[in-house]
PLY file of the C-alpha trace (Angstrom):
ply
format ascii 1.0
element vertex 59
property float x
property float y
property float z
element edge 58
property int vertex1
property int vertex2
end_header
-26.71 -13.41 -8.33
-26.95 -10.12 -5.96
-24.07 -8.30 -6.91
-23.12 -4.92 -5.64
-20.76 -2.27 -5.91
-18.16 -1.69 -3.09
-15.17 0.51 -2.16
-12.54 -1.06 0.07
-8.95 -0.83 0.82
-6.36 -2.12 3.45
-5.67 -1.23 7.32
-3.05 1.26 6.88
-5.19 3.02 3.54
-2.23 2.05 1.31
-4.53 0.67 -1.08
-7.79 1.50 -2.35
-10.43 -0.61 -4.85
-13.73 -1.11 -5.97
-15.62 -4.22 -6.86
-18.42 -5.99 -8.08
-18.94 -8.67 -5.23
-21.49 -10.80 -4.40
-21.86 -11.29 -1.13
-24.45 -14.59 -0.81
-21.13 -16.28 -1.81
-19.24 -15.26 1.44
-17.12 -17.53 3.33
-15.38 -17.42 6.59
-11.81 -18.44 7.43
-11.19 -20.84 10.09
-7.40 -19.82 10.60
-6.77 -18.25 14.31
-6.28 -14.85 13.24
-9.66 -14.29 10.63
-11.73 -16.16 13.35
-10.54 -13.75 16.06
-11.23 -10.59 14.26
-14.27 -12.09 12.68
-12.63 -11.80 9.46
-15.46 -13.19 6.02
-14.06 -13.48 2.20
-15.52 -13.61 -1.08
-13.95 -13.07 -4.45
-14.64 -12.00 -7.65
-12.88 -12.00 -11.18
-10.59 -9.64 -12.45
-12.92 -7.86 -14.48
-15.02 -6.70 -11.93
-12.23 -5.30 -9.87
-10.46 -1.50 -10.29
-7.35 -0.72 -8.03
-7.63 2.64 -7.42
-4.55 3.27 -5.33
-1.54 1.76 -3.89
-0.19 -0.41 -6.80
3.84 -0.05 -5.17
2.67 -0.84 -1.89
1.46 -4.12 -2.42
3.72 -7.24 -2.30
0 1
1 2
2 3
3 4
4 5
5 6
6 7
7 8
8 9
9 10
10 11
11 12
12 13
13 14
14 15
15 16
16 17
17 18
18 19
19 20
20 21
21 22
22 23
23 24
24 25
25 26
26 27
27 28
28 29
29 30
30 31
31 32
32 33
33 34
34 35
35 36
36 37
37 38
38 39
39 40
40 41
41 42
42 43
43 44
44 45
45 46
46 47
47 48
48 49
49 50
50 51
51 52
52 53
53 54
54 55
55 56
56 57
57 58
């Protein structure tokens, strides 16, 4: 496994995190809007995830 550390956050900068991801595990979406913008996922556990800001502005 090739995890790394990375800092991310939504469009508007709402909400900011950090995570442990790897990234060989990748997938893309085939839904209209991810394919347009080119849009690739991955996930990772709980554990390896810190929300750093925006807790009240998700939903």
């Amino acid at each position: 496994m090739s995890e790394q550390h990375y800092f991310g956050g939504c469009q508007c900068g709402a909400i900011r995190f950090e995570a442990d991801l790897d990234l060989e595990r990748a997938m893309t979406c085939n839904c209209s809007r991810c394919q347009r913008l080119g849009s690739v996922l991955t996930f990772t556990p709980r554990s390896k995830f810190t929300l750093l800001q925006g807790e009240a502005a998700m939903t």
